[in-house]
Chimera marker file (.cmm) of the C-alpha trace (Angstrom):
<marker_set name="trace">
<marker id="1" x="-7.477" y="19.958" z="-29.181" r="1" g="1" b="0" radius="0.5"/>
<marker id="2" x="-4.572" y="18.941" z="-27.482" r="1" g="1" b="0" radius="0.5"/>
<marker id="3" x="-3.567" y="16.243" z="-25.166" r="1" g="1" b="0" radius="0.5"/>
<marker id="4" x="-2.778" y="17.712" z="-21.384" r="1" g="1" b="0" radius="0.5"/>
<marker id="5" x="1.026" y="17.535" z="-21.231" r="1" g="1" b="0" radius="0.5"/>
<marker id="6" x="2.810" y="15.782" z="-18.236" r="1" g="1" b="0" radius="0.5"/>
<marker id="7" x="3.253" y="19.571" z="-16.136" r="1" g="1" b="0" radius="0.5"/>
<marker id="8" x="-0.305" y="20.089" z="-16.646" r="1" g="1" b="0" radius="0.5"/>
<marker id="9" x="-1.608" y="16.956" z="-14.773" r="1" g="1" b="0" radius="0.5"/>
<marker id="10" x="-2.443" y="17.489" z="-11.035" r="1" g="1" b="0" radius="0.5"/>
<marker id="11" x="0.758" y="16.783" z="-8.964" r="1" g="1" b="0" radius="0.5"/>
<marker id="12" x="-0.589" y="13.943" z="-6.085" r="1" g="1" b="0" radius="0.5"/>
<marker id="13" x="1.524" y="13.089" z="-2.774" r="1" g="1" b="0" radius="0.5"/>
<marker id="14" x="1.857" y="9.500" z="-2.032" r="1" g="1" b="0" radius="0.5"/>
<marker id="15" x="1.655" y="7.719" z="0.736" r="1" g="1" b="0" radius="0.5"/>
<marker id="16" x="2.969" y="3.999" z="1.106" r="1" g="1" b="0" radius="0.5"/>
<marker id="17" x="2.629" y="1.754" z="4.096" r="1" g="1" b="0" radius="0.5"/>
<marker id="18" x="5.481" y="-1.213" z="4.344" r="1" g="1" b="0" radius="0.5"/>
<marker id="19" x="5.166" y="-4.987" z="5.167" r="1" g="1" b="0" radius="0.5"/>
<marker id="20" x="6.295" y="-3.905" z="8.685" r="1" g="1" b="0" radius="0.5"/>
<marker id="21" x="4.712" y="-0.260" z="9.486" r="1" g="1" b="0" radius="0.5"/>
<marker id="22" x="1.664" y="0.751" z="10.759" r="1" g="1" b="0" radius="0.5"/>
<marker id="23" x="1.504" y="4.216" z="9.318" r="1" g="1" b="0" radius="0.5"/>
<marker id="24" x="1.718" y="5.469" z="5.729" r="1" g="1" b="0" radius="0.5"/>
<marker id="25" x="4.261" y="7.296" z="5.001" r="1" g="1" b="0" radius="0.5"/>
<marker id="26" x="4.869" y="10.017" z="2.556" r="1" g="1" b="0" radius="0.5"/>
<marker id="27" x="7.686" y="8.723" z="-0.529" r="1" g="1" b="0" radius="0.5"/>
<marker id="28" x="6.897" y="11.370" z="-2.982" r="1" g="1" b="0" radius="0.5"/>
<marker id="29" x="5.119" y="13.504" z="-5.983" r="1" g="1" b="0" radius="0.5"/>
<marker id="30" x="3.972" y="12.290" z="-9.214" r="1" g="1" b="0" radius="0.5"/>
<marker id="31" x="2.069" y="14.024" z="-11.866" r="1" g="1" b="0" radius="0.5"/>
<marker id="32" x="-1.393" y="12.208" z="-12.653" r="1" g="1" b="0" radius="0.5"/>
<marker id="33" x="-4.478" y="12.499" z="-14.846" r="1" g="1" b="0" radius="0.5"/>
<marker id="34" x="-6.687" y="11.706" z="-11.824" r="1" g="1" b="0" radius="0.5"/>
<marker id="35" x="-6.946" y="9.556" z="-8.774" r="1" g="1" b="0" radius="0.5"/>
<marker id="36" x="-6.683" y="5.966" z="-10.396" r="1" g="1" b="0" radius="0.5"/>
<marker id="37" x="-3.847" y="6.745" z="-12.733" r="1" g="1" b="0" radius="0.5"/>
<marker id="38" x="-2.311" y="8.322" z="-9.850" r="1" g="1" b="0" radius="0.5"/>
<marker id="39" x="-2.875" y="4.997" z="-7.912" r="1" g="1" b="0" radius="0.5"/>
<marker id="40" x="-1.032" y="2.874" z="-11.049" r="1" g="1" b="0" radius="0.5"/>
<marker id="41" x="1.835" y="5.346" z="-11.179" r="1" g="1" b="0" radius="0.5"/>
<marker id="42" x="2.853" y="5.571" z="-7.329" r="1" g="1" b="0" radius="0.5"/>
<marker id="43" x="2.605" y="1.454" z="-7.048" r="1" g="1" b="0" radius="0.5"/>
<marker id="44" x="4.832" y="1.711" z="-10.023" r="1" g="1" b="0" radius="0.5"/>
<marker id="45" x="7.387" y="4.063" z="-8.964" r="1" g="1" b="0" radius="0.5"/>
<marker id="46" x="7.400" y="3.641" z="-5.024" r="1" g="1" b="0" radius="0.5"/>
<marker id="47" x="6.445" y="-0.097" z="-4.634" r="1" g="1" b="0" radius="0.5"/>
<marker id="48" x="9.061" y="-1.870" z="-7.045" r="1" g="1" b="0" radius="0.5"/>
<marker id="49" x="10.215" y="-4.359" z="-4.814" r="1" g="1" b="0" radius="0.5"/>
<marker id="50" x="6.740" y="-5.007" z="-3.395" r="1" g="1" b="0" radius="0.5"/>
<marker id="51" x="7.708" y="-3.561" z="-0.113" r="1" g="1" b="0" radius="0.5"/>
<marker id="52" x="3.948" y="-1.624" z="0.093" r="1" g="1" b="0" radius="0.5"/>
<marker id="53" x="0.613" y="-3.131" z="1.165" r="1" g="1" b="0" radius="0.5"/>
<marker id="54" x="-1.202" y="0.047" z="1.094" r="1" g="1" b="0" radius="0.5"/>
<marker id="55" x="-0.976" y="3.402" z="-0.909" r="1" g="1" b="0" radius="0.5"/>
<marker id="56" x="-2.953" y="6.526" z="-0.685" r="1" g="1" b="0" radius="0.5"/>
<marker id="57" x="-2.571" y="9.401" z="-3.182" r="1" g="1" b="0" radius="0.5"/>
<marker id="58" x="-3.520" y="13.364" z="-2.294" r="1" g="1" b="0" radius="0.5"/>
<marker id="59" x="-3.782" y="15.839" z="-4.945" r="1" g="1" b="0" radius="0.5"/>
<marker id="60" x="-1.385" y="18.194" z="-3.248" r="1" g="1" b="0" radius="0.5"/>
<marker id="61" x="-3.481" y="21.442" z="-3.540" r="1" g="1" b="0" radius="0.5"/>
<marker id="62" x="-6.109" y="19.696" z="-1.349" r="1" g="1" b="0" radius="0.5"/>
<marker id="63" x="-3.215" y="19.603" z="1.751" r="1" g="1" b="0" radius="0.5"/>
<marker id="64" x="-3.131" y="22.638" z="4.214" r="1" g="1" b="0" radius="0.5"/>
<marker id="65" x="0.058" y="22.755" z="5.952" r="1" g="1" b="0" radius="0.5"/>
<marker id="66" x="1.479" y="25.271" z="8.887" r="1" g="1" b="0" radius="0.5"/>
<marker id="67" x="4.240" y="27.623" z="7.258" r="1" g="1" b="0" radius="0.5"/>
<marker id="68" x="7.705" y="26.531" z="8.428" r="1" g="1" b="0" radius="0.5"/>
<marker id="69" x="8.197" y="30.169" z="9.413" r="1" g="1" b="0" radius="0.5"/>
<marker id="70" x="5.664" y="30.405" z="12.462" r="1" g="1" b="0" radius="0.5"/>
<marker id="71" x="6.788" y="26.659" z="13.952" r="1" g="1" b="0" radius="0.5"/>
<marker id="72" x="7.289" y="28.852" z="16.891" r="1" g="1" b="0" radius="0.5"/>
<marker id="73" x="4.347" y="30.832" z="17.233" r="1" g="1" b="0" radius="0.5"/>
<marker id="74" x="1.831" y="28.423" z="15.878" r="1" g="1" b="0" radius="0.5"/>
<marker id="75" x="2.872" y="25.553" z="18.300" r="1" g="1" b="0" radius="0.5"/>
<marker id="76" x="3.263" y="27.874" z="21.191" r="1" g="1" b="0" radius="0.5"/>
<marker id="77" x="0.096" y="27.536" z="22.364" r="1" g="1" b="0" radius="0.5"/>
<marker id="78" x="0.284" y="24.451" z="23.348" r="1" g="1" b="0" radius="0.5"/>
<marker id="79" x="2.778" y="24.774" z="25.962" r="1" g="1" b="0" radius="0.5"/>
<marker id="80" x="0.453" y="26.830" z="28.142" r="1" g="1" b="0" radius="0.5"/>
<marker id="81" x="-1.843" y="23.612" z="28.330" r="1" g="1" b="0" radius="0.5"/>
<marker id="82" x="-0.440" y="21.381" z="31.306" r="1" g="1" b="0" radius="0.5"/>
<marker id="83" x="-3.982" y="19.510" z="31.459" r="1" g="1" b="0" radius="0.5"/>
<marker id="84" x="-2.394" y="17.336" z="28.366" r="1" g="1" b="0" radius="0.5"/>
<marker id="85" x="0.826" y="16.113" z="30.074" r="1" g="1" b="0" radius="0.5"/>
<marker id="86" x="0.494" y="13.436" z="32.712" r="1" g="1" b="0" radius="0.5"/>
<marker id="87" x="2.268" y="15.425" z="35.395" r="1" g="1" b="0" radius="0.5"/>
<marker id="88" x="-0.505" y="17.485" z="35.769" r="1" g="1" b="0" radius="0.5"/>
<marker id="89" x="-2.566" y="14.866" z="37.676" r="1" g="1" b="0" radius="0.5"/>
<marker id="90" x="-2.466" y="13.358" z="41.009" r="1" g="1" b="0" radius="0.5"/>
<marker id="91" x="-3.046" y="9.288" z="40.740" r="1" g="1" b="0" radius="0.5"/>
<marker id="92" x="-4.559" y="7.862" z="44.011" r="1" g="1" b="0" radius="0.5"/>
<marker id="93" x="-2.304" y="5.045" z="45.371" r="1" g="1" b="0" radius="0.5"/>
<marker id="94" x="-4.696" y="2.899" z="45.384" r="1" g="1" b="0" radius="0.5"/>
<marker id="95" x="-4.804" y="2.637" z="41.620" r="1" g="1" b="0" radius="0.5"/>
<marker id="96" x="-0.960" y="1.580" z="42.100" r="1" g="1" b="0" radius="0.5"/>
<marker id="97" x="1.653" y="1.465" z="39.408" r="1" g="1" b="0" radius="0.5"/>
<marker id="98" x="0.234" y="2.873" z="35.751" r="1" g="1" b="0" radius="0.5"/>
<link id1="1" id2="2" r="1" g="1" b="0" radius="0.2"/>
<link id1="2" id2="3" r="1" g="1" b="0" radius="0.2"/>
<link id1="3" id2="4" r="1" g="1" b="0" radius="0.2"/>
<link id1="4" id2="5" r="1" g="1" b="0" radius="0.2"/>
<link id1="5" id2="6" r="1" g="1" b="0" radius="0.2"/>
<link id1="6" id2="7" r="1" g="1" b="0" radius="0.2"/>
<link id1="7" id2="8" r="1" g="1" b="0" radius="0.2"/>
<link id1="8" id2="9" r="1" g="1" b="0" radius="0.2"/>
<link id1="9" id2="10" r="1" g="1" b="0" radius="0.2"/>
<link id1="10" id2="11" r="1" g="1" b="0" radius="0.2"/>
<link id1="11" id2="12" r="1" g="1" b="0" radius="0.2"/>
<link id1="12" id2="13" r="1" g="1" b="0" radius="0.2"/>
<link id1="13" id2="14" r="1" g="1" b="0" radius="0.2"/>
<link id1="14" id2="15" r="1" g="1" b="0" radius="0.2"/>
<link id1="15" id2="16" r="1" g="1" b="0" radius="0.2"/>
<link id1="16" id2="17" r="1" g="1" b="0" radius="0.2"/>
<link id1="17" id2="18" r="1" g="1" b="0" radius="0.2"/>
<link id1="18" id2="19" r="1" g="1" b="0" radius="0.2"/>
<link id1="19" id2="20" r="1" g="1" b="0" radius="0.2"/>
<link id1="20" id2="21" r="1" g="1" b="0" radius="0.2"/>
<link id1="21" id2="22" r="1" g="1" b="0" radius="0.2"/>
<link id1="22" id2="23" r="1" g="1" b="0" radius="0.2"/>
<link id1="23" id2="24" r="1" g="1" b="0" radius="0.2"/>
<link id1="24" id2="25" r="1" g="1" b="0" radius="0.2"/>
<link id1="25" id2="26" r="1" g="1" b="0" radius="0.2"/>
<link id1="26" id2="27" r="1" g="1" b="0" radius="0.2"/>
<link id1="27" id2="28" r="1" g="1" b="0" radius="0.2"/>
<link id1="28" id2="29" r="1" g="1" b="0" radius="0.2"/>
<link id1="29" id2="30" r="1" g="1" b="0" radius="0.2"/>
<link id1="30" id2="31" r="1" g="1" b="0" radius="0.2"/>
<link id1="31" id2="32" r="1" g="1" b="0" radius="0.2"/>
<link id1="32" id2="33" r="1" g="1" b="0" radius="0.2"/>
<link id1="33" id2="34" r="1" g="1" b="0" radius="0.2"/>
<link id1="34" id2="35" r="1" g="1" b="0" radius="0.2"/>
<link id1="35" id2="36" r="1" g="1" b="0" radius="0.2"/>
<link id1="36" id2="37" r="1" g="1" b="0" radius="0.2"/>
<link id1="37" id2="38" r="1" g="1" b="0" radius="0.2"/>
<link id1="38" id2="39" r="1" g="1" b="0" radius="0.2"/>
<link id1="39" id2="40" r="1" g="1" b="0" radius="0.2"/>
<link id1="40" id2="41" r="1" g="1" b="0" radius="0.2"/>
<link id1="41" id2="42" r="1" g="1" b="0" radius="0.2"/>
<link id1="42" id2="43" r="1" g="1" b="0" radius="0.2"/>
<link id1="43" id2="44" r="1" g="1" b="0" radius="0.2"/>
<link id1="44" id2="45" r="1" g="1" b="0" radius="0.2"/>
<link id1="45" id2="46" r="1" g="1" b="0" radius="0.2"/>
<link id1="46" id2="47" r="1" g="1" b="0" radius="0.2"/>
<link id1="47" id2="48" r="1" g="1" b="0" radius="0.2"/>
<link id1="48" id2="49" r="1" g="1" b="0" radius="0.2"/>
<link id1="49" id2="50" r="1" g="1" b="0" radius="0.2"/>
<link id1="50" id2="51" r="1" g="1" b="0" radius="0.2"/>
<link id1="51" id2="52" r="1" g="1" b="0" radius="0.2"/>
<link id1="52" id2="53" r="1" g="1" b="0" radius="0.2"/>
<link id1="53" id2="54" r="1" g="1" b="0" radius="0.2"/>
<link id1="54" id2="55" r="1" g="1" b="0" radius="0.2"/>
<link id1="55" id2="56" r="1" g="1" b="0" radius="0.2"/>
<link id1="56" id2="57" r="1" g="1" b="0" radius="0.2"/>
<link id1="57" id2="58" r="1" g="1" b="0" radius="0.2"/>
<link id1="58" id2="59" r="1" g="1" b="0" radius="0.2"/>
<link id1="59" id2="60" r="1" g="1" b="0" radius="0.2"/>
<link id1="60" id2="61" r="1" g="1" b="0" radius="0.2"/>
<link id1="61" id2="62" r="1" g="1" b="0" radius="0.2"/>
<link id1="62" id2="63" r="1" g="1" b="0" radius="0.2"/>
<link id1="63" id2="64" r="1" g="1" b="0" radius="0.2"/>
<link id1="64" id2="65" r="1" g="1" b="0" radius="0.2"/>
<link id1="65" id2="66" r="1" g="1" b="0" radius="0.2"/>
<link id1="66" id2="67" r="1" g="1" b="0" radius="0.2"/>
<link id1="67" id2="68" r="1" g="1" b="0" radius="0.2"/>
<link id1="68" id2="69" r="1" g="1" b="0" radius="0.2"/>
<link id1="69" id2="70" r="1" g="1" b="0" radius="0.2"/>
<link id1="70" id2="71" r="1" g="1" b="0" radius="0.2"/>
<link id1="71" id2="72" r="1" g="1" b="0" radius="0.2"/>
<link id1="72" id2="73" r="1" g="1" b="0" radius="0.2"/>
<link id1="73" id2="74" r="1" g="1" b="0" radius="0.2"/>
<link id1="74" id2="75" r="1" g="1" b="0" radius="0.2"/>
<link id1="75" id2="76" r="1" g="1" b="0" radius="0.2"/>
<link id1="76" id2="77" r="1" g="1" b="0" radius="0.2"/>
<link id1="77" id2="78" r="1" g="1" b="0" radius="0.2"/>
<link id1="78" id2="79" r="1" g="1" b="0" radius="0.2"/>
<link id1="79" id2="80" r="1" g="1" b="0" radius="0.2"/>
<link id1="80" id2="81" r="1" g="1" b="0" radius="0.2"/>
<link id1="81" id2="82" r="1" g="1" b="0" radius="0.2"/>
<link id1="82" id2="83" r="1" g="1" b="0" radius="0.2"/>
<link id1="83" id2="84" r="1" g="1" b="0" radius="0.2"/>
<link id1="84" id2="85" r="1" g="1" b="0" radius="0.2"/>
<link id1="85" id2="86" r="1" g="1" b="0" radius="0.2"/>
<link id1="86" id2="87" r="1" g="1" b="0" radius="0.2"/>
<link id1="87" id2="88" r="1" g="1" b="0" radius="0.2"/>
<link id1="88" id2="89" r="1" g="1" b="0" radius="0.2"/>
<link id1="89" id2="90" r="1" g="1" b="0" radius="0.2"/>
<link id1="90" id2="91" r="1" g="1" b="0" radius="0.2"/>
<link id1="91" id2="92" r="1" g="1" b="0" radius="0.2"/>
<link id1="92" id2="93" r="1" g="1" b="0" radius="0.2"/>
<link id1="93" id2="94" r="1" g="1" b="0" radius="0.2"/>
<link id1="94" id2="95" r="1" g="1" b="0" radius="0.2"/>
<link id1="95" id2="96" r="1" g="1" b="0" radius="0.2"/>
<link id1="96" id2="97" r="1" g="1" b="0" radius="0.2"/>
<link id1="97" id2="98" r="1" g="1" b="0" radius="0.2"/>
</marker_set>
């Protein structure tokens, strides 16, 4: 039996946090036997100059994304929701400035 080539390996996103960030976020794809090796490989290709204190890795057919086609009618909705923006309430005076 043959060895999985380097195609047939899971592709992973990765995510990298910097030094100075908060957030991780997203450097690239890399094809990986499985989580760990994953791990190993994106440290090795996206944190060379030991700029990352975190990584995460995502097999990329576990991420559900909105099409780029319907930006318009999937975020619509949220227009129609004024309850979410600040302007929508009144703020007594005597709380004073916010």
């Amino acid at each position: 039996m043959n060895a999985p080539t380097l195609k047939e390996w899971p592709l992973w996103e990765v995510f990298v946090r910097s030094k100075q960030g908060l957030e991780h976020k997203h450097c690239g794809s890399l094809h990986a036997s499985d989580a760990q090796h994953a791990l190993h490989l994106a440290r090795d290709v996206y944190t060379r100059r030991q700029e990352g204190v975190s990584i995460w890795v995502v097999q990329s057919s576990s991420i559900t994304a909105s099409e780029p086609d319907s930006k318009d009618s999937f975020f619509d909705p949220a227009a129609d929701k004024v309850y979410r923006h600040p302007t929508f309430y009144d703020i007594p005076d005597k709380v004073g400035h916010m």
